[in-house]
N, C-alpha and C positions, 0 to 999 in steps of 0.2 A: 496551607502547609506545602511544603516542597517535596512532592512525592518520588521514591526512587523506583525504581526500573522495576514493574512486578509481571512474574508471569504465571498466567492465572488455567489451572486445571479447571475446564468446567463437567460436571459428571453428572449423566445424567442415571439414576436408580432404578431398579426395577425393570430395566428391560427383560422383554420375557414374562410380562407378564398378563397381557392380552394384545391383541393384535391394532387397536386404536390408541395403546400406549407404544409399544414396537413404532405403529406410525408417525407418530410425533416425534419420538426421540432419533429418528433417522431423519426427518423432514429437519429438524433442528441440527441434525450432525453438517448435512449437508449444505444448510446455511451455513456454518461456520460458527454457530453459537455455539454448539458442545461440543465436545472436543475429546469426552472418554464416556463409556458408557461401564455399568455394574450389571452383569448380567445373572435374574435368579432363574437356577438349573432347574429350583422343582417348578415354575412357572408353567403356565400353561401351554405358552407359545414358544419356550426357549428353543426348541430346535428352530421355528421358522424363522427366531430371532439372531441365532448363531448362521446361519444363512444371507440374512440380512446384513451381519457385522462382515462374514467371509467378504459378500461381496461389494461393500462400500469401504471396506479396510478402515474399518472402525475400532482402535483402541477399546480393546474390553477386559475386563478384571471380572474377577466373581462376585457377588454378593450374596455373601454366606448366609443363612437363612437356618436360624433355628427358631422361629416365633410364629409361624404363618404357613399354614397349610400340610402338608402331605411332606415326609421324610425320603430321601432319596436314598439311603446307606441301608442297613439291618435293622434297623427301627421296622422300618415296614412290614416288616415277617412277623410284631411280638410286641410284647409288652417291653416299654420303655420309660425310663425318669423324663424323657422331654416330649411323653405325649401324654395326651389327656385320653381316657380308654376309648373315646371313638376314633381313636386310632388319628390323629392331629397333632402339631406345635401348641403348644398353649396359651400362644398369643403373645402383645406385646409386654405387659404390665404379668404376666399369667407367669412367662418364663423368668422373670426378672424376680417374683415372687420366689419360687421355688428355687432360685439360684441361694437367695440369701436365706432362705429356709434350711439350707443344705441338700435339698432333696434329688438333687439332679445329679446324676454320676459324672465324672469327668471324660471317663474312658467312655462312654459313650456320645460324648459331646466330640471327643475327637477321631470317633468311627464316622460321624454325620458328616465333619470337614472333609473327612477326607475319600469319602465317598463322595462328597459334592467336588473337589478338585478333581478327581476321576472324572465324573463326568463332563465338568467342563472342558476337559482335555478332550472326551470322547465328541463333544460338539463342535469344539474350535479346532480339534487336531496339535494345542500348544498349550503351555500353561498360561495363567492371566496375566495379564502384567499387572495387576493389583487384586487385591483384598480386600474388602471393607465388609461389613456385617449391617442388613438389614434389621431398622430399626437401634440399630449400631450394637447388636449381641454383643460385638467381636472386644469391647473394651469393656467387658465385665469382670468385676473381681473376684475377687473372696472374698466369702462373711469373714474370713480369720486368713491373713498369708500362713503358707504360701503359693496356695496353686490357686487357680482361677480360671476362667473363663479365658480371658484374655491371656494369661500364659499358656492353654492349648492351643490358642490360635496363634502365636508369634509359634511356639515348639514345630505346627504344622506348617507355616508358610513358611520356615526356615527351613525345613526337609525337605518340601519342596520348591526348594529353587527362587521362591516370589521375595522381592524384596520389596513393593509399597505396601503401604496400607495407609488409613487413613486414621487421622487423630481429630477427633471434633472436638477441638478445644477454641472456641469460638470467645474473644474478649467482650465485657460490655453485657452481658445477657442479661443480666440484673436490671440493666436500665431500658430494658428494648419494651415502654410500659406498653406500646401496642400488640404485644403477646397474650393470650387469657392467661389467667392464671395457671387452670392447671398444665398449656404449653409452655409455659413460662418454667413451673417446678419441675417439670422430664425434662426441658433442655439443661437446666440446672443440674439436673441426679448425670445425665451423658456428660454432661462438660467433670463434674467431679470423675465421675466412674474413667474419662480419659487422662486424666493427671494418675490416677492409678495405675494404669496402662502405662503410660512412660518407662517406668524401668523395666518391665516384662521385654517391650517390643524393644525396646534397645541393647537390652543383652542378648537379644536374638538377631541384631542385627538390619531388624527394618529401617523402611526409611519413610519417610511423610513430607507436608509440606510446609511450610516454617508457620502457614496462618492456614486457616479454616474458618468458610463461611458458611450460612445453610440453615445454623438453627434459627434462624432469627430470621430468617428470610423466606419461609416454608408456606407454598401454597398463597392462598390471597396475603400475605404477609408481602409477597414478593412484588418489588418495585427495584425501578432503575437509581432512585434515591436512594432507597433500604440496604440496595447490594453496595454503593460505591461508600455509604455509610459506615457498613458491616468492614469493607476493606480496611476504611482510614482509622477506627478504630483498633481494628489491627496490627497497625503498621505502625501506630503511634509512640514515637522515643526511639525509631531506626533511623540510624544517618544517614543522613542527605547522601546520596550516590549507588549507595548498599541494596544489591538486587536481592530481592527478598522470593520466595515462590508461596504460591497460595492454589487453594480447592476452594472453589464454591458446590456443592451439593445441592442439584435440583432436580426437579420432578415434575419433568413435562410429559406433555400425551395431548389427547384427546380422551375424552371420558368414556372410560368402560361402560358395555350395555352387557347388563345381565343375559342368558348364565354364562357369558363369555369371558374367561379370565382368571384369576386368581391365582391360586399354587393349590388348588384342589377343592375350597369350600368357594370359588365363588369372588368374584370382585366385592371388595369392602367397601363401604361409603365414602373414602375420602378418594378412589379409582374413578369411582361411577361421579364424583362433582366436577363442579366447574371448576373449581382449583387446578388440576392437570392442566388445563386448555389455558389457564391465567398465566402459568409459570409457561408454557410454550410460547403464549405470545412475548410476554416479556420478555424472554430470551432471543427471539429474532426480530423485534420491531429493533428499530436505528436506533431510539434514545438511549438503549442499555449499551450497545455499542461506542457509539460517542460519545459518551458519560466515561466510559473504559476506555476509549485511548485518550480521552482530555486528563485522564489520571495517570496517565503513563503508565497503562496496562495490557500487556501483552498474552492474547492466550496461544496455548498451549496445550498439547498433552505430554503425558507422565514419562514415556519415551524420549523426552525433550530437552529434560529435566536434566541435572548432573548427578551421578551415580552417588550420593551419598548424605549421607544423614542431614539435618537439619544443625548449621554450628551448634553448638553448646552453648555459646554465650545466646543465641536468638532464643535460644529454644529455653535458658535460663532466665532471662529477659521479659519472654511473655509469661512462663509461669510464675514469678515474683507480682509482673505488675497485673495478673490476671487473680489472683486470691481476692476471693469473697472478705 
């Protein structure tokens, strides 16, 4: 196919989250592989990690964090809808539950943001230059419009000043058979749950990138075939010449060693595997490289980018030919 001009965010998650994941995703900044990092404030190393971005002048955005570990805002003082009573997030599948339960209050979902913006202000001294949501919170709905999850998060990154965020609406996911199953049905429920997300975050104003890569390409998933796949399925039906911008979402490191790490209970199984070390090599060995400029792919961070939305015809385009 005749690829046109793409320039590709590569972002790496979870920084800040132990200090042999901080190591990699700097080791990989500094290669030239990543290009934007998400940094979680409740992590355990985020101050050494805001440190680390100070002085490598590493593009960082928040990654907003209501599923995992210890609350940063007025949660921590009391009983709250988004903790479990030993005083915790309630997990990935745990908060998602109680969102469509009803059980979760809004106005304290948008106490948590906006304590964790605070705080990443107080570690970076600036606001982020992006948003996105660990484990992707931040495109959750409503069991019923019209308020959501995802509309306190555009409401708060519209008040304060952030104008990216991220849309994982990844095409093709249906056919990626090398997924398990139940990876395969949560990439599926995020990609729906981000189509719902589209009007919230654009009456707010944000802005994203025309394609999104990452669910499909996630840990040993991840190859230099899978990523340049994930793109041209993408890009599939844009004219020939039409620079298009794209996020690959990845998750490098080196593997957490217990009890170092987490956002307060602890490095998870998927920190402490060999996955983290699979997606760092893949992202700095040559063949992911050269596979990306043989595609006519340009990276990139978000700063980089042109200040404004994603056209409407692109952005209508993928959601048409992207329906289940």
């Amino acid at each position: 196919m005749a690829w046109p001009r793409v320039r590709l965010v590569v972002t790496a998650d979870d920084f800040g989250y132990c200090p042999r994941r901080d190591e990699g995703i700097v080791e990989a900044f500094l290669a030239g592989a990543v290009t934007s990092v998400s940094l979680l404030v409740n992590g355990a190393t985020a101050e050494s990690a805001a440190e680390l971005a100070r002085r490598h002048r590493i593009p960082t955005g928040l990654h907003a964090n209501l599923s995992e570990g210890r609350p940063v805002g007025p949660a921590r003082h009391g009983a709250s809808s988004l903790l479990s009573p030993e005083g915790f997030f309630l997990g990935k599948m745990g908060f998602r539950e109680a969102v469509a339960a009803k059980d979760v209050v809004l106005s304290q979902v948008r106490e948590e943001l906006e304590a964790q913006l605070s705080r990443f202000q107080e570690l970076l001294g600036r606001k982020p230059t992006h948003v996105d949501g660990h484990q992707h919170v931040h495109v959750l709905p409503a069991p019923r419009p019209p308020a959501g999850v995802c509309q306190v998060f555009a409401e708060a990154l519209q008040a304060h000043g952030v104008r990216f965020t991220r849309l994982p609406l990844e095409r093709g996911l249906g056919d990626c058979t090398w997924l398990e199953a139940p990876a395969r049905a949560f990439a599926c429920a995020v990609e729906r749950d981000a189509r719902a997300a589209v009007g919230p975050f654009s009456r707010s104003g944000l802005r994203w990138t025309d394609a999104f890569v990452g669910l499909s390409t996630c840990g040993r998933h991840m190859s230099a075939h899978r990523v340049s796949g994930a793109l041209a399925r993408a890009l599939e039906g844009t004219p020939t010449g039409h620079a298009l911008t794209a996020e690959l979402m990845a998750h490098p490191g080196y593997p957490s060693v217990p009890p170092a790490g987490g956002c307060g209970e602890g490095p998870d199984a998927f920190s402490c595997s060999w996955e983290r070390l699979h997606e760092l090599r893949v992202l700095t060995e040559p063949t992911l490289q050269a596979r990306l400029a043989q595609d006519g792919v340009q990276l990139c961070a978000l700063h980089d980018l042109e200040s404004k939305r994603p056209g409407e015809a692109t952005l209508a385009t993928f959601l048409e030919s992207s329906q289940p």
